[in-house]
C-alpha positions as CSV (number, residue, x, y, z in Angstrom):
1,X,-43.6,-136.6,-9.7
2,X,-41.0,-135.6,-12.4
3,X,-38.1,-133.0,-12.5
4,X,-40.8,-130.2,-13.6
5,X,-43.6,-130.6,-10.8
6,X,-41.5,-131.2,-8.6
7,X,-39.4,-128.0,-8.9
8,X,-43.0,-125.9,-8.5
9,X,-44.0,-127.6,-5.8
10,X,-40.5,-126.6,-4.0
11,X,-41.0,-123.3,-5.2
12,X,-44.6,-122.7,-4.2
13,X,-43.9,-124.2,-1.1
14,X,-41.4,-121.8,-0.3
15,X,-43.8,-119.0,-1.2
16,X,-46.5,-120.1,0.6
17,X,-44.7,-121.2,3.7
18,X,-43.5,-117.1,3.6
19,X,-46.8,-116.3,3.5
20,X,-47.9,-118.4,6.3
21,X,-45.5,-117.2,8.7
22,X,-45.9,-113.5,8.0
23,X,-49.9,-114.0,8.6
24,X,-48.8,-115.6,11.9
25,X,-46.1,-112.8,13.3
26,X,-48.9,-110.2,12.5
27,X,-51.2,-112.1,14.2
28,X,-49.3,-112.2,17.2
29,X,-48.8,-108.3,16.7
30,X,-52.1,-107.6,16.6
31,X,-52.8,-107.5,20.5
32,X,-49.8,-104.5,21.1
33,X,-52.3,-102.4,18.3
34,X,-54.3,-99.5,19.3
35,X,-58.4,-100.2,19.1
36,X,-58.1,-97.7,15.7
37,X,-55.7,-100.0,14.3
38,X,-56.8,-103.1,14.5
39,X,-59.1,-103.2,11.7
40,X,-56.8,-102.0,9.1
41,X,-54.4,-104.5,10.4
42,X,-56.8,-107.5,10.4
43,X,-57.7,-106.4,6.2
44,X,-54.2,-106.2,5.4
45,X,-54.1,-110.2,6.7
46,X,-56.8,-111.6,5.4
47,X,-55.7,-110.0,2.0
48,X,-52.2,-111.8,3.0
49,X,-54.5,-114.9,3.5
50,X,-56.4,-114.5,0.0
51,X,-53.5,-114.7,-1.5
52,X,-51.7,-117.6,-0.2
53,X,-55.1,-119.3,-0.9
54,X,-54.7,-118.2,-4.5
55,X,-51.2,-119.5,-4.8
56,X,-52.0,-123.3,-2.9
57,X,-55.0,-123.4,-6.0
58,X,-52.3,-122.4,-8.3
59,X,-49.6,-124.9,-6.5
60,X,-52.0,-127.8,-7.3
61,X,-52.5,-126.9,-10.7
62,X,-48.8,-126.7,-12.0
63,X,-48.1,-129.9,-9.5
64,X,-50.7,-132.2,-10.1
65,X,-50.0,-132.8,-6.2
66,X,-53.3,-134.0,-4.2
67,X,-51.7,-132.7,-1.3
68,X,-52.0,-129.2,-1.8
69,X,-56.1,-129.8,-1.4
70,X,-55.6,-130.5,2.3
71,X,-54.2,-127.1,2.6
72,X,-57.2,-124.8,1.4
73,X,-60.0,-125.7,3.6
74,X,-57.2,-124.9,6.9
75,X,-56.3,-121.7,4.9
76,X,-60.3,-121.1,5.1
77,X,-61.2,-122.1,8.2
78,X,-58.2,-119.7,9.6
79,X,-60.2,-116.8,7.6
80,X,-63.5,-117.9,8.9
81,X,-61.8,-117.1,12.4
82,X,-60.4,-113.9,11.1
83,X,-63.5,-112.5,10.1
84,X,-65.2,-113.5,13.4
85,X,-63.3,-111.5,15.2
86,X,-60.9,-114.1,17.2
87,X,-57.9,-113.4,14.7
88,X,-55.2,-114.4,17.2
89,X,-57.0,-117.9,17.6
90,X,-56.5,-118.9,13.9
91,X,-52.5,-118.8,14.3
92,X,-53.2,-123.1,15.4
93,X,-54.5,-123.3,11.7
94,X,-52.0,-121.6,10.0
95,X,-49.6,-124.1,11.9
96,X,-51.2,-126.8,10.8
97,X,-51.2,-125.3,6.9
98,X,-47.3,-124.7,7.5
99,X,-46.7,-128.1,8.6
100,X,-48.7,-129.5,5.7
101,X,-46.7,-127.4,3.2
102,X,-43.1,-127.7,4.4
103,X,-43.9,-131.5,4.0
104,X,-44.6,-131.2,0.3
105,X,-41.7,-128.7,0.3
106,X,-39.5,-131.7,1.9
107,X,-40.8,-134.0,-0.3
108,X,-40.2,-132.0,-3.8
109,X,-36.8,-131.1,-2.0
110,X,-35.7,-134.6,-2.0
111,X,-36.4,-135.5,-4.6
112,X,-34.3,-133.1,-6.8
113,X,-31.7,-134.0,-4.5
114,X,-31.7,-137.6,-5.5
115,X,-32.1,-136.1,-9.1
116,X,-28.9,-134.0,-8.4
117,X,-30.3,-131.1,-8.8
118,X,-30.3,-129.5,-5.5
């Protein structure tokens, strides 16, 4: 990793780790909504999701990082479960995704620290 890749990877990480905790916290909301509500709700996530989906694919471009490619298919699989209709159920994949990310975040973070640059 050099100076470059790893100052993406911090900075998609941070992006993406946004993402994944907004998708969760509307997740969660999703039970107080009204039956009319729901499925606007549910679209206006799973757009959330596509794009955080978009920006891992983009995360492993500018990073070179295999890591990000762990990411995706959880990313998916918590869609899949979206779109079947147990939406509150995917929040245990989008853990796992926010676990996986805040370790490369961690890891790009250190090492601009011992570069001095954080």
């Amino acid at each position: 990793m050099n100076e470059s890749e790893a100052i993406m990877a911090f900075t998609e990480s941070e992006k993406v780790k946004t993402g994944i905790i907004w998708a969760s916290q509307a997740l969660e909301l999703l039970g107080g909504l009204t039956q009319p509500e729901r499925p606007g709700a549910e679209k206006t996530i799973r757009m959330k999701m596509d794009m955080m989906i978009q920006e891992v694919r983009l995360a492993r471009r500018v990073t070179g990082d295999p890591a990000w490619d762990e990411i995706e298919p959880i990313l998916d699989q918590a869609t899949v479960m979206m779109r079947s209709g147990v939406a509150p159920e995917s929040v245990v994949h989008l853990t796992r995704a926010l676990s996986r990310v805040t370790s490369i975040g961690h890891r790009s973070m250190s090492f601009l620290k011992e570069k001095g640059l954080l």
